[in-house]
Phi, psi and omega in degrees: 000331182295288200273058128267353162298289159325312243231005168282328147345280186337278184302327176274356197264331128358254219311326195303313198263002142293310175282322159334321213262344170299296172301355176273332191276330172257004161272329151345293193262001164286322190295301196296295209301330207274317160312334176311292179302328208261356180276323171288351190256327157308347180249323170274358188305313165309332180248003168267312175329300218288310187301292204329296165346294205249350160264276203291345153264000149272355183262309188306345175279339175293325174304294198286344195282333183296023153232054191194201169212010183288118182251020186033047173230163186305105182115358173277133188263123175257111171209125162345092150291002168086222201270013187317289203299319175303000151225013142272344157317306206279358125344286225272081154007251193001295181282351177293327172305259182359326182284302152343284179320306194306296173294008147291296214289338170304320163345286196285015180268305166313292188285342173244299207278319185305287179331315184297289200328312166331300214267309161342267172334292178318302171314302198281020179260320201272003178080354172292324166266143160277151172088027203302339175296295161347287195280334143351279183289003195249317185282353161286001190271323162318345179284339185256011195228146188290140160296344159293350193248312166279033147249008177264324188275323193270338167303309164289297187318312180251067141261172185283336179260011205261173189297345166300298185317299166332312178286304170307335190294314190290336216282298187277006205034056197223083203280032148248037193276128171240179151242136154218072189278315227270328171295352194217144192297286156344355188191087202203320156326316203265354183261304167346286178310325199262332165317279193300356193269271250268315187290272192295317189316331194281337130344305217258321181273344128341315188266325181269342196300314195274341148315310199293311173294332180257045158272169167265125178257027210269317179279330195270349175290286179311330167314306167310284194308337162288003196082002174325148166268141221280339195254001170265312172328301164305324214255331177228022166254303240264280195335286185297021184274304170247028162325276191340327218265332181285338183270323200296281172334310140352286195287331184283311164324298171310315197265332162328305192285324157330304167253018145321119190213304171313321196280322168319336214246318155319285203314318219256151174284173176060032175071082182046016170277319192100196179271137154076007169102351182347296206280342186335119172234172191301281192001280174309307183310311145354271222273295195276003170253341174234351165280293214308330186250030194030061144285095206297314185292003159280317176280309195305313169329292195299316186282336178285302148016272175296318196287267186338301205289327183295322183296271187338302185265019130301305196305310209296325203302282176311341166295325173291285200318324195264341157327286202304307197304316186321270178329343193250000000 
């Protein structure tokens, strides 16, 4: 019994310099974790300033002046005025043309411009076409032209005097033949659509070519051999192969076609409006309803608008991507 008595000391006074040396080893690395942190909050910091500045206090400031009537002229009072300018928007004839136009142009962008490019790209990963650099590059070549200079040529091109009518005139032998797309509400559009077609797929087939070479082609070589075909091969390798890379594309259609403005404004007469307003998309609408008269808190409307809208079907785009990633 003494000596367990004695040798009970021992051990607890042992221990005492254990949990010291424990506890000196986790204010350390506390320490350590936190010089860590502030050394990483020091390199970023300087570029959170930088953004916040030139992005984010203009866009939060474009949020609020779209509730207000402040135009930055002399005697304007900045004060909240509620939703006022967002229904003299939703009046205006003007912007629903524009609201239309604008989901024309996502249409062909989603729906046209991603797919050709796709479909482009495959063939030439697959060797179907000869010269495939060659024709790369050539469909890739309008990417290398101002969007100001192809709204002028396809604006002359599809004119009443311009060279489609001539080519039709010879093609049907029928010289009072005009185009006049740009003149009928229903067709106002249609030179627009054949512009963004001409101008992007070749983007687009750039971006998938070079996904499509760095796949493993180890399943679709088993595929051929089981017998599959180039259109089961496309539709159930390469496609869920590369969803990710078709949703990244996406949101770059989207929000392009959104903020688009030179080739629109070049293409369509009367500086994008067009006849009668045909050709309007927000952007151009933008620019002749609220710059052109300087209503600056109008214009601001509008751009929350266009925001709002990109974000949602960019938002809806992704929702669809993770459903299908889900079912599959």
């Amino acid at each position: 019994p003494s000596n367990r008595v004695a040798a009970s000391p021992a051990i607890r006074l042992s221990a005492v310099p254990c949990r010291g040396r424990e506890g000196s080893h986790a204010m350390s690395a506390y320490s350590s974790r936190w010089r860590e942190a502030g050394f990483y909050f020091a390199m970023v910091a300087p570029a959170v300033v930088l953004f916040l500045s030139v992005v984010g206090y203009p866009v939060v400031f474009s949020v609020v002046l779209g509730f207000t009537e402040y135009n930055f002229r002399p005697g304007d009072v900045f004060r909240i005025e509620g939703l006022q300018q967002y229904r003299r928007m939703l009046d205006d004839p003007r912007f629903w043309i524009g609201f239309r136009n604008s989901f024309i142009v996502v249409g062909v962008s989603v729906f046209g411009q991603i797919p050709l490019g796709f479909a482009l790209a495959y063939l030439l990963f697959r060797g179907t076409v000869r010269g495939g650099n060659f024709f790369q590059a050539m469909v890739f070549l309008p990417q290398a032209i101002s969007l100001v200079v192809v709204g002028l040529l396809f604006r002359n091109f599809f004119g009443v005097r311009g060279a489609a009518t001539e080519l039709v005139r010879i093609v049907t032998a029928d010289p009072g033949f005009t185009f006049r797309w740009f003149r009928y509400e229903h067709t106002a559009m249609i030179p627009i659509a054949i512009a963004l077609l001409w101008i992007y797929t070749g983007f687009y087939l750039i971006v998938f070519r070079a996904n499509l070479q760095s796949m493993d082609t180890s399943m679709l070589e088993a595929a051929q051999i089981d017998g599959a075909n180039e259109i089961q091969m496309f539709g159930r390798i390469v496609v869920p192969a590369l969803a990710g890379v078709i949703l990244i594309n996406t949101v770059l259609a989207i929000s392009g076609s959104f903020k688009g403005f030179d080739l629109f404004f070049a293409l369509a007469p009367n500086e994008g409006q067009g006849i009668a307003n045909f050709n309007l998309v927000l952007p151009t609408y933008m620019y002749h309803a609220a710059f052109q008269p300087r209503h600056y808190a109008f214009g601001s409307a509008i751009s929350n608008v266009i925001m709002a809208l990109s974000i949602s079907i960019i938002g809806i785009a992704k929702l669809i991507y993770n459903w299908v990633a889900t079912e599959e």
